[in-house]
Steps between C-alpha positions, in 0.01 A plus 500: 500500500319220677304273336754402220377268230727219690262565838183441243664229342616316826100541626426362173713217531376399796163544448445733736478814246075640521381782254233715465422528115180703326516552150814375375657746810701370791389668768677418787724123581578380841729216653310287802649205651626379835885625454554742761817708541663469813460839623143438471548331872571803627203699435228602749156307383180584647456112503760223539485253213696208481708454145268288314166733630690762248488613125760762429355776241797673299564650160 
């Protein structure tokens, strides 16, 4: 099942690991950074970015 601890872990790692926390209770955690999977390239936008105008939300 995806996330695995090691997907957490890695984000946390490299600092790029952001929670949402109330009460004690994780809420939600999400990886953003600038590492974009090739396949990514492919897509169809609705606008054309250049690599370092994007943050990449996963997790």
């Amino acid at each position: 099942m995806y996330p695995t601890r090691a997907t957490a872990q890695a984000a946390l790692d490299a600092k790029d690991l952001f929670v949402l926390e109330d009460a004690g209770k994780l809420l939600g955690a999400a990886r953003i950074n600038k590492a974009q999977v090739d396949s990514y390239a492919e897509g169809d936008w609705e606008f054309a970015a250049r690599d370092e105008e994007v943050c990449v939300f996963t997790l």
